[in-house]
C-alpha positions as CSV (number, residue, x, y, z in Angstrom):
1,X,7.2,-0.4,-1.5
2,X,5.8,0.2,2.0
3,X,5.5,3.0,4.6
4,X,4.0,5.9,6.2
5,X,4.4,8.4,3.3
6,X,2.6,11.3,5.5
7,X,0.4,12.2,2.0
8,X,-1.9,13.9,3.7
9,X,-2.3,17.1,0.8
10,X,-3.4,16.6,-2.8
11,X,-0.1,17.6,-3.6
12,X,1.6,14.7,-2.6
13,X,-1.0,11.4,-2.9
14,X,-0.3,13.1,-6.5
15,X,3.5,12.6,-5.9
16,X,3.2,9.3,-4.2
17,X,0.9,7.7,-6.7
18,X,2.5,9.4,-9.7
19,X,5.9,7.7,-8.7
20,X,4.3,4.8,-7.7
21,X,2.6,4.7,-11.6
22,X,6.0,5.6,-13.5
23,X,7.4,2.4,-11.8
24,X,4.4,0.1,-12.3
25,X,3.4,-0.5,-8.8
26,X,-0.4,-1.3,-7.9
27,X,-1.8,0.0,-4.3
28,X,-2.6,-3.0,-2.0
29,X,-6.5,-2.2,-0.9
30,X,-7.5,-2.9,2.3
31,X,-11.1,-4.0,2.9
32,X,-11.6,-3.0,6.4
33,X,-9.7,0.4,6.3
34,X,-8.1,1.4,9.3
35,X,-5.0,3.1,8.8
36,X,-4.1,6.0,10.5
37,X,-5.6,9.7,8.7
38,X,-4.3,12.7,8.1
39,X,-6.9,15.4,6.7
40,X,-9.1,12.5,5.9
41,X,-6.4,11.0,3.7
42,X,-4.8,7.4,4.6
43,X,-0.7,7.9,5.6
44,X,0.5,4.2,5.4
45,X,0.5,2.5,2.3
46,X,1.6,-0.9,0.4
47,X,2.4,-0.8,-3.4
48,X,3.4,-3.8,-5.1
49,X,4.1,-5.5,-8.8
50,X,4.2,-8.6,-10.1
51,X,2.3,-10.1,-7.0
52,X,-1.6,-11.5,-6.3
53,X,-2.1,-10.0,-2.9
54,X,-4.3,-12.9,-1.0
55,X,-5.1,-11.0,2.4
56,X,-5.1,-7.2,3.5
57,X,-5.9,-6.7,6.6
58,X,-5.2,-2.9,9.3
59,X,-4.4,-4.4,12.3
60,X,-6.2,-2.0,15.3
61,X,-3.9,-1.6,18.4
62,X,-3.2,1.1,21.0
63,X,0.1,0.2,20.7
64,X,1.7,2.9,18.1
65,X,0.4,5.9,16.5
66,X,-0.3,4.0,13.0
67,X,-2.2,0.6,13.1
68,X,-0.2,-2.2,11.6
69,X,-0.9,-3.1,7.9
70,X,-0.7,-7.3,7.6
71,X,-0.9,-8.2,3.2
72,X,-0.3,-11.5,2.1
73,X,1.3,-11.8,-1.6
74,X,0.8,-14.9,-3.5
75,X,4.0,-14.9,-6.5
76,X,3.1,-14.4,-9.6
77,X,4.8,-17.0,-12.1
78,X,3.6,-15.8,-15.1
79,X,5.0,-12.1,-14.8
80,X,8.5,-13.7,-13.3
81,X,8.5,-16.1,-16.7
82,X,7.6,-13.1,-18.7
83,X,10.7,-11.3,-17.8
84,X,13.0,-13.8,-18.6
């Protein structure tokens, strides 16, 4: 689950990560952190499940108003077998 979820209050990182929780999803970090702030808070995130993420990276450009988020997911077998 991707996007620009505008969580720029308490209220609603609370919403987006409780949701994001209920369903089992992780938050892909990014080690250079670049995405675009509100309030301090980042607006664009990645979640994802059953997945090894291999490379996060904020791509910086003048070209939008949000800086491109580039992740790399590796498949985890093991969780696909498991839910068989």
């Amino acid at each position: 689950m991707a996007g620009d979820f505008n969580a720029w209050s308490r209220q609603r990182i609370n919403a987006l990560f409780g949701f994001a929780n209920n369903i089992r999803l992780q938050e892909v970090r990014f080690p250079s952190d670049f995405r675009r702030r509100a309030f301090g808070r980042p607006l664009d995130f990645i979640f994802y499940r059953d997945l090894s993420v291999t490379n996060a990276t904020v791509m910086e450009t003048q070209a939008s108003d949000h800086n491109p988020l580039l992740v790399e997911f590796l498949a985890d077998h093991s969780a696909a077998n498991k839910a068989l």
